[in-house]
C-alpha positions as CSV (number, residue, x, y, z in Angstrom):
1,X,0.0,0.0,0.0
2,X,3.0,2.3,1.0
3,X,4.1,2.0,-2.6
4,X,1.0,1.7,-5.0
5,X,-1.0,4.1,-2.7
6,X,1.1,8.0,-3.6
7,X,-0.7,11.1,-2.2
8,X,-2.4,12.5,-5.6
9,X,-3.2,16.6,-6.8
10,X,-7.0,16.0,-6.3
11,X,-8.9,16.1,-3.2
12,X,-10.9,13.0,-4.1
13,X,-7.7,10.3,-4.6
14,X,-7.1,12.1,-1.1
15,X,-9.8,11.4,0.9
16,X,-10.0,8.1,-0.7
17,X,-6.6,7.4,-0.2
18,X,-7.2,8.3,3.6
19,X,-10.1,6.0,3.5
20,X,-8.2,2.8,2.4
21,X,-5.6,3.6,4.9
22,X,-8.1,4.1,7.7
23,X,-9.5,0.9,6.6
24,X,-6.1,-0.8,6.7
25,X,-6.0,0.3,10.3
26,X,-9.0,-0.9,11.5
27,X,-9.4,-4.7,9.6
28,X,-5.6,-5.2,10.7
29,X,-6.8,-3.8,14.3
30,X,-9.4,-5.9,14.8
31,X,-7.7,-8.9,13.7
32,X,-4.9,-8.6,16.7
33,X,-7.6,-7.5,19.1
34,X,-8.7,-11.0,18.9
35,X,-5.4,-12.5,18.7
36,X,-4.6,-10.6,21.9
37,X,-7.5,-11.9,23.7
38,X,-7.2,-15.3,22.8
39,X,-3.6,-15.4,24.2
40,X,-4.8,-13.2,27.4
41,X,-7.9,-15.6,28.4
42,X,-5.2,-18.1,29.8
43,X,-3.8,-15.0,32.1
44,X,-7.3,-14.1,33.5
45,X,-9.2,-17.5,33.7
46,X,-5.7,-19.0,35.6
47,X,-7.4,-18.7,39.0
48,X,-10.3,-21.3,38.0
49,X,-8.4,-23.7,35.5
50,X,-5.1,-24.0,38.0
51,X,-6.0,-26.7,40.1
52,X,-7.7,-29.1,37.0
53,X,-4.2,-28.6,35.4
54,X,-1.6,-28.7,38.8
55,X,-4.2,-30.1,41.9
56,X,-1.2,-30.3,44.2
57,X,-0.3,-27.7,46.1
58,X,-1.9,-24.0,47.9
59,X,-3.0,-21.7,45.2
60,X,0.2,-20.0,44.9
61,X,2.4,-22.8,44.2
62,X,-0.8,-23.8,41.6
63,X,-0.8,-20.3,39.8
64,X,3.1,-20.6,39.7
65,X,3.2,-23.3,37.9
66,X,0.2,-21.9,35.4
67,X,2.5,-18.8,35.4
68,X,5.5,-21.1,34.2
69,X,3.6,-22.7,31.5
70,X,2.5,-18.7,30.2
71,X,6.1,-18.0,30.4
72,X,6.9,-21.0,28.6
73,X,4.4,-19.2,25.3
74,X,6.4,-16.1,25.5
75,X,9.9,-18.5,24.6
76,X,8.1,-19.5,21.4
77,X,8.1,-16.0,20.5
78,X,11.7,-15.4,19.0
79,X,11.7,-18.6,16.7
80,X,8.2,-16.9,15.1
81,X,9.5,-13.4,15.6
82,X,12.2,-14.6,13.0
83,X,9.7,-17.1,11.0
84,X,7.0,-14.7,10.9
85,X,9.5,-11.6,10.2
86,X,11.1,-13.0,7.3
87,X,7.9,-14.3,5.5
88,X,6.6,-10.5,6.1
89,X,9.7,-9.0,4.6
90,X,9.9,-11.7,1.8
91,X,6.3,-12.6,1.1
92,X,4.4,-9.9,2.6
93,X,2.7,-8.3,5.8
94,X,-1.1,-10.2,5.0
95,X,0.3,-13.4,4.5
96,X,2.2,-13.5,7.6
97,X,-1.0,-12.0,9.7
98,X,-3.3,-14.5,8.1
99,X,-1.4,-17.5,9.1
100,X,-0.8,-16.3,12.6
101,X,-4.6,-15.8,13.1
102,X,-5.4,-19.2,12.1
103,X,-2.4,-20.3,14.5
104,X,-4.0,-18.8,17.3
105,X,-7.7,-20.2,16.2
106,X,-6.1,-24.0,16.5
107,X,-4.0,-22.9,20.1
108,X,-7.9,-21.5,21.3
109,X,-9.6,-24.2,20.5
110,X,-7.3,-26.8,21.4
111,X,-7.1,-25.2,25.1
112,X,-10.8,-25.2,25.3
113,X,-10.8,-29.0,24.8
114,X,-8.2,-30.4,27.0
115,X,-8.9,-32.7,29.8
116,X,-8.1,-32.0,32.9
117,X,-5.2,-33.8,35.4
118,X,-8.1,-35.5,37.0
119,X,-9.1,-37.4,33.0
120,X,-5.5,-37.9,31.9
121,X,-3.2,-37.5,34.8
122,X,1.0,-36.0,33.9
123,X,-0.5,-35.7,30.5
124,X,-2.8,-32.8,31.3
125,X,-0.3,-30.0,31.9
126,X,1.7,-31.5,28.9
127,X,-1.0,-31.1,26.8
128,X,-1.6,-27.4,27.9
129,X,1.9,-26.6,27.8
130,X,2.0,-27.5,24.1
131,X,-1.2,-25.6,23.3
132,X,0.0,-22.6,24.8
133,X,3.2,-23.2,22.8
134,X,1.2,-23.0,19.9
135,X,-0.4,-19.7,20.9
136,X,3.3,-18.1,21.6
137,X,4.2,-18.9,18.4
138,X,1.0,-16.8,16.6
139,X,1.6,-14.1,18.8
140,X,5.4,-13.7,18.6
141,X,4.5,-13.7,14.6
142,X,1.4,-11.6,15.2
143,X,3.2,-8.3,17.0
144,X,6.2,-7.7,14.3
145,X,3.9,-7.6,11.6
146,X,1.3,-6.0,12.8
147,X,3.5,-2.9,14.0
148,X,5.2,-3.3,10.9
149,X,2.1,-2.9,8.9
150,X,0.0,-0.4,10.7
151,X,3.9,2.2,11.0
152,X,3.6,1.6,6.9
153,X,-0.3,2.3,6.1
154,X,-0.1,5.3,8.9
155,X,-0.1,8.6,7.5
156,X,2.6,11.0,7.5
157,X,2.7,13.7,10.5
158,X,-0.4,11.3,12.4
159,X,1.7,7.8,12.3
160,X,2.1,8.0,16.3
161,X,-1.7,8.4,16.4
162,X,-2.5,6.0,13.9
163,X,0.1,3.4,15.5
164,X,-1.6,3.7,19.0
165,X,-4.3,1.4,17.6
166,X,-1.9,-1.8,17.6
167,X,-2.2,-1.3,21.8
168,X,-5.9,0.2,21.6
169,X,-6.3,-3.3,20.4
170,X,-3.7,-5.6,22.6
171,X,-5.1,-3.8,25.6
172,X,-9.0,-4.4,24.3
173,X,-7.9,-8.3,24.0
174,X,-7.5,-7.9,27.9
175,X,-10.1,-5.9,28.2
176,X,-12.2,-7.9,26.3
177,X,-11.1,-11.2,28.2
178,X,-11.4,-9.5,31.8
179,X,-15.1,-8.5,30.7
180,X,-15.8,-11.9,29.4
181,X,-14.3,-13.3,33.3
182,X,-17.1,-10.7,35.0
183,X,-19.9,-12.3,32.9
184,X,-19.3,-16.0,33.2
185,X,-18.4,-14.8,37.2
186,X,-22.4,-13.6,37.5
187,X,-23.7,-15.9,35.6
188,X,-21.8,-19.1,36.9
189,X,-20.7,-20.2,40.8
190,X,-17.6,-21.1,41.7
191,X,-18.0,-24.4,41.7
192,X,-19.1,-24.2,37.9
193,X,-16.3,-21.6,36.5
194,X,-13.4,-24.0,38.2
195,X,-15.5,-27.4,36.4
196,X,-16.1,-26.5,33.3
197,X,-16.7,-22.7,32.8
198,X,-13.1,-21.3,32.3
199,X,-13.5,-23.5,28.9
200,X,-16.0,-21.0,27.2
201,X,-14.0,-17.7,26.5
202,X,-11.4,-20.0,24.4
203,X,-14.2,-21.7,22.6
204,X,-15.3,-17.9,21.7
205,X,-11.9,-16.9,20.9
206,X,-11.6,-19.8,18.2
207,X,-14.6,-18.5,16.3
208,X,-14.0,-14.7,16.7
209,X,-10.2,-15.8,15.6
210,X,-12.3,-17.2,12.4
211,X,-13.6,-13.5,11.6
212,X,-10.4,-11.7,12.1
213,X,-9.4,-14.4,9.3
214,X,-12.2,-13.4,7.1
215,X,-11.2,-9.4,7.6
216,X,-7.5,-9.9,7.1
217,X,-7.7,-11.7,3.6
218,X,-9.2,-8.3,2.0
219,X,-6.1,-6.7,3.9
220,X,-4.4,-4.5,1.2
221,X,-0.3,-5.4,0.8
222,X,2.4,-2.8,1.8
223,X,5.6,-4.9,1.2
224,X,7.5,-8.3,0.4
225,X,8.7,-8.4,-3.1
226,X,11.1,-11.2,-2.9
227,X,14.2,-8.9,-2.5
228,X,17.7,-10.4,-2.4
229,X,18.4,-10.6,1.4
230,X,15.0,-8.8,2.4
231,X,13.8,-10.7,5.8
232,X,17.7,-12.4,6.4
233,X,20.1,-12.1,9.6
234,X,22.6,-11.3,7.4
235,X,21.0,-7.8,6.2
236,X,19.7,-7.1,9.7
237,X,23.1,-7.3,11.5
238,X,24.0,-4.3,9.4
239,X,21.6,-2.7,11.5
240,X,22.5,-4.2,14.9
241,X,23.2,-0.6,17.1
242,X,19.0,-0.1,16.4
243,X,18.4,-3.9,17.3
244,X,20.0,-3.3,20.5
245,X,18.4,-0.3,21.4
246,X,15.1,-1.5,20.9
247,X,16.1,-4.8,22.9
248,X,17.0,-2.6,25.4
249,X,13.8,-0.1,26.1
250,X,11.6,-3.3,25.0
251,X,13.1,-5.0,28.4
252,X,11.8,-2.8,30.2
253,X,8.3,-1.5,28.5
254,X,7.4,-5.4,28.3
255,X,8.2,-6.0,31.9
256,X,6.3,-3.2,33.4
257,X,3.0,-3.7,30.9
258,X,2.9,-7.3,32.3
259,X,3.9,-6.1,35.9
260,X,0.4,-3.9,36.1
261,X,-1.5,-5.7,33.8
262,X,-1.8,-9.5,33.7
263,X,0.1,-9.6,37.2
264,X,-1.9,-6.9,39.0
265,X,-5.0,-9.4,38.9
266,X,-3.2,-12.0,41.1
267,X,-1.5,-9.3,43.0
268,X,-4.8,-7.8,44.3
269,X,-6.0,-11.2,45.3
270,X,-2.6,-12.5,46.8
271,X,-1.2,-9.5,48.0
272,X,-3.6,-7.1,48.7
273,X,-6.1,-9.6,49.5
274,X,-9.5,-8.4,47.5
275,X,-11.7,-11.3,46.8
276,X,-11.2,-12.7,42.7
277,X,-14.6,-10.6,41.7
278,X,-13.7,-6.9,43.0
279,X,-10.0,-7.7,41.4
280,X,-11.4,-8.6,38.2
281,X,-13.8,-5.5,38.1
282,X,-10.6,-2.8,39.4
283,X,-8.9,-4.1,36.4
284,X,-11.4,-3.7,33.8
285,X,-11.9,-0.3,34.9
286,X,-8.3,0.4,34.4
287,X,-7.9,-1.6,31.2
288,X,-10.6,0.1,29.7
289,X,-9.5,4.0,30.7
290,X,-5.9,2.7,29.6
291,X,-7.5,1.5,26.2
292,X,-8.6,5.2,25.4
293,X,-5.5,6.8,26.5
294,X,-3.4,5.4,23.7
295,X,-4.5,7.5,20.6
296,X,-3.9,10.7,22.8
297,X,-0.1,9.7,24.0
298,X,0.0,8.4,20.2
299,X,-0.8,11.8,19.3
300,X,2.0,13.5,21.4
301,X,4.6,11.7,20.0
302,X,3.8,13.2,16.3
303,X,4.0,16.4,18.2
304,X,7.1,16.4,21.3
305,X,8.7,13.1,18.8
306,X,9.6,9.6,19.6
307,X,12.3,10.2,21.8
308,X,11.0,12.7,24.3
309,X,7.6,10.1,24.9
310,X,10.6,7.2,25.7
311,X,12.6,9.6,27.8
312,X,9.6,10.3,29.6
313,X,8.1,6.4,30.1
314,X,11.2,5.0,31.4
315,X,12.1,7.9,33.7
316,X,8.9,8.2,35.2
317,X,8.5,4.7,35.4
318,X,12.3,4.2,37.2
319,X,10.5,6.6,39.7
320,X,7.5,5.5,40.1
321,X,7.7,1.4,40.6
322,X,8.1,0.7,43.7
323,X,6.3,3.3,45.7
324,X,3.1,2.7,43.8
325,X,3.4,-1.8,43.9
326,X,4.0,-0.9,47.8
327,X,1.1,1.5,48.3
328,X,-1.4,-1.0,46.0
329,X,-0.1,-4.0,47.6
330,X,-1.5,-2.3,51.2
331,X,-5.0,-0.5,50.4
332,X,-8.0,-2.8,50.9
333,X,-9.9,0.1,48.6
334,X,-10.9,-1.7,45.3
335,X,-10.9,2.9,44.0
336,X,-7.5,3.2,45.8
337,X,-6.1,0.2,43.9
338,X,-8.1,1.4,40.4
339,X,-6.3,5.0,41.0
340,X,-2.9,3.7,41.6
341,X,-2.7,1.3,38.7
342,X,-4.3,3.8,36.7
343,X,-1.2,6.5,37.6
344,X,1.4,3.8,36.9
345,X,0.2,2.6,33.1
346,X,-0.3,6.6,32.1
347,X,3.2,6.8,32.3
348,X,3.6,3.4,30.6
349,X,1.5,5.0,27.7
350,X,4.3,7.1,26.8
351,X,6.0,3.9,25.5
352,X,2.7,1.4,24.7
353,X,1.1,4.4,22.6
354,X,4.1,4.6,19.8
355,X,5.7,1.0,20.7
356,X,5.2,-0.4,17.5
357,X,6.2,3.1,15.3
358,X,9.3,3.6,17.7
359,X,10.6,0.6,16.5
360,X,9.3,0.4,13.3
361,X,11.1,3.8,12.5
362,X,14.7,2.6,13.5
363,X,14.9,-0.1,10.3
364,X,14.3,-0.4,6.4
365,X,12.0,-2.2,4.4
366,X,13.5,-5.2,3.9
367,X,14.0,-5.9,7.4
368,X,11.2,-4.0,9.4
369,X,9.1,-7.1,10.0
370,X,12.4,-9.0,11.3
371,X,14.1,-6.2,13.3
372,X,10.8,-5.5,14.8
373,X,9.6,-8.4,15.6
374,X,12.4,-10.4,16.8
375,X,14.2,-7.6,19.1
376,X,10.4,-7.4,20.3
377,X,10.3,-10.8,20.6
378,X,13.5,-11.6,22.4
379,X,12.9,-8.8,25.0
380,X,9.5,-9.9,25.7
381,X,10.1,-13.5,26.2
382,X,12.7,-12.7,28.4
383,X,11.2,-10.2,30.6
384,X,7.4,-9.8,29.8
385,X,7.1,-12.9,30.1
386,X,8.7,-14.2,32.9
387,X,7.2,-11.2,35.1
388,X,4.4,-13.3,36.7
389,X,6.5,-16.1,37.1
390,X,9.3,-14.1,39.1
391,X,6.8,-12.1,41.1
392,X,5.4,-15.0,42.3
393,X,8.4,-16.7,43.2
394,X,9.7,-13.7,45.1
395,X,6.4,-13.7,47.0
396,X,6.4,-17.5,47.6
397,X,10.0,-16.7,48.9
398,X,9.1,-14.2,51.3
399,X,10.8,-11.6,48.9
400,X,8.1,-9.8,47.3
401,X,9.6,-6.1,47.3
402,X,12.7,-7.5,45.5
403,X,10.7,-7.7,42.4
404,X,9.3,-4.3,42.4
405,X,13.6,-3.4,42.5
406,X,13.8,-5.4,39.8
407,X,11.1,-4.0,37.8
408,X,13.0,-0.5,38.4
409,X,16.6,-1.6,37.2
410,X,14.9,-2.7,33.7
411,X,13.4,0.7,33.7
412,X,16.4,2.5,33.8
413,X,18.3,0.5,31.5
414,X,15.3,1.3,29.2
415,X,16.4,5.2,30.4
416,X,19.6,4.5,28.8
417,X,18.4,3.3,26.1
418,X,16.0,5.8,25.0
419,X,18.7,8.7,25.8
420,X,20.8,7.0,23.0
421,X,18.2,6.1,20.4
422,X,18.4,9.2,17.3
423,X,15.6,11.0,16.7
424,X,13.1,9.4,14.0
425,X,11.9,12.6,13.0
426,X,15.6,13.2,11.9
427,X,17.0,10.0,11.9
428,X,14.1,7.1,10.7
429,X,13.2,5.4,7.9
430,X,9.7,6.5,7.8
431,X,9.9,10.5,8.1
432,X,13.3,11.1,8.6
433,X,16.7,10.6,6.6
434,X,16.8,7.2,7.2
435,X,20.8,7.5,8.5
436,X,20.1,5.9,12.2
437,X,23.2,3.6,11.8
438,X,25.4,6.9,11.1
439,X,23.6,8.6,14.1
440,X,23.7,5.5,16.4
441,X,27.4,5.5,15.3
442,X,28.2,9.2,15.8
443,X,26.7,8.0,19.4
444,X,29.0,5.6,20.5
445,X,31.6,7.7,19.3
446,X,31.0,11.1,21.1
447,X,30.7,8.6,24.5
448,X,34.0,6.7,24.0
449,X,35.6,10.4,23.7
């Protein structure tokens, strides 16, 4: 689209040009919405399914190991943030979203068919453990692309507002699967969501997964001609200062979104000690004003730039970690809580409302799918998704303010980072000169002398 789409003299061939585009945004949008949801129903629905999968044990040591098997999806993400990558460089953005989709419609489905430990026995969790395998690999092929795609179809002087929607959406696949959790909690006991009724929001996420398939086939292409070394290492290691830089900020960003997102709900109820429904409704409400912030810090960045929303993200954040896990950790008020977590993701918005563009920005054509999506990747699997994992395990080792230090050290690495990074406005290859190698270069130079 970026290259049979030009900007033409008459109005008309404008609008409709900004039509198509708009279009773009929303059909790709929607299909990662679901994609997002799909992989986040296993987060939210862990405190029901836990003990069919792992019946030994208190409910910690059960949503640990839950936790280790959701880390476990994040690991697939580097071998399809390269897969994934290099078919979107090579063959094209659409393709690579299409399969991913159907991936993700198969790891759903499959997840809302297992039988339990009680059916089965040791072959339960294994079983899970592969279908959320499955699942990591859509997703780790589903986030490079996607950014890559919505950076390219973006327009000019509005792509950090157009961008946003890639999170608008990630965040409604929470959203969506935390709203899902309040229904089936009014509608169902206990007794009934932990037997059979954590099975129904992946049996919906199959056949909404079946839609997004439908809306990303009439997906207009943006790249993947084939080149001679578009989508290989080889190309990409030319650009290897960006890939680090990204890996670096990424660390952080991914840690923290998972720290007071998918986390928070099992910290309320561990921690803080709210029963599962008042958790579950506090973090709707903040998923859903964090939703509609996006656009707006999206917006920013095409006005203060790239840099300065990164600068301000990872500072703020370095700062503002650990008193605000302490102070939610202590209040027993479900408004307290939603106010709290609410403060700490508007300052993560300065990096989840242009993540996708930011990175996007720092590499060519030919590799944009790759470099995004596998530094992404990589970064993510790492530290995103281990974060439930390693707050758990510094709770269950009577060490739970450690992790809120180690949250903070990530930030400020990401600090670093984002100090470094040029300036896409000046130095991108969307809007600026395309020279970030030179600039990184110039970089490294100026802080060796």
């Amino acid at each position: 689209m970026s290259d049979s789409i030009g900007i033409a003299p008459s109005a008309e061939d404008v609008a409709a040009d900004r039509r198509r585009r708009i279009k773009a945004i929303v059909a790709s949008s929607s299909g990662n919405l679901v994609e997002w949801y799909d992989f986040y129903c296993y987060a939210f629905f862990a405190i029901y399914f836990a003990s069919s999968f792992f019946p030994k044990g208190d409910s910690t040591s059960q949503l640990l190991q839950t936790a280790g098997i959701f880390a476990v999806g994040f690991f697939m993400r580097p071998i399809d943030g390269w897969l994934f990558g290099r078919i979107a460089d090579r063959v094209g953005r659409r393709t690579s979203m299409v399969i991913s989709v159907m991936m993700m419609c198969v790891g759903s489905l499959f997840i809302g068919l297992l039988p339990t430990y009680e059916t089965v026995g040791a072959a339960a969790p294994v079983l899970l453990l592969l279908a959320r395998m499955l699942q990591g690999l859509s997703v780790g092929g589903e986030y490079g692309t996607s950014a890559t795609y919505m950076s390219e179809v973006a327009l000019k002087g509005q792509r950090g507002f157009f961008a946003s929607f890639q999170y608008v959406t990630l965040i409604g696949g929470q959203l969506l699967a935390s709203l899902v959790l309040i229904v089936l909690q009014f509608a169902m006991t206990e007794a009934q969501l932990h037997s059979y009724g954590w099975r129904i929001p992946f049996f919906i996420g199959a056949g909404a997964a079946v839609v997004a398939l439908y809306l990303r086939r009439s997906l207009a292409e943006t790249a993947g001609s084939d080149k001679e070394n578009a989508g290989t290492f080889s190309e990409l290691a030319k650009h290897w200062r960006a890939f680090c830089v990204v890996l670096a900020y990424t660390a952080g960003g991914s840690l923290v979104f998972y720290t007071f997102t998918t986390y928070m709900q099992k910290y309320l109820v561990n921690t803080a000690h709210f029963d599962k429904g008042t958790a579950s409704r506090t973090m709707t409400a903040v998923l859903l004003v964090y939703m509609l912030v996006q656009p707006a810090f999206g917006a920013l960045s095409d006005r203060i730039g790239r840099k300065a929303n990164m600068l301000l993200y990872s500072g703020l954040g370095t700062l503002m970690v650990v008193p605000l896990m302490t102070a939610i950790g202590a209040t027993q008020d479900p408004y307290v809580a939603f106010g709290l977590i609410t403060l700490g993701l508007l300052a993560v918005s300065f990096y989840t409302g242009i993540s996708g563009i930011v990175k996007a920005e720092l590499f060519p054509t030919k590799v944009r799918a790759l470099g995004v999506g596998l530094s992404y990747a990589l970064a993510n699997a790492t530290f995103g998704g281990t974060a439930e994992y390693v707050a758990l395990w510094f709770k269950e080792a009577g060490m739970e303010s450690s992790f809120f230090w180690y949250v903070t050290i990530l930030l400020a690495i990401a600090f670093v980072a984002s100090l470094i990074m040029p300036n896409p406005k000046v130095h991108g290859y969307l809007d600026g000169d395309g020279t970030v190698e030179e600039a990184l270069g110039a970089k490294g130079r100026l802080a060796r002398a």
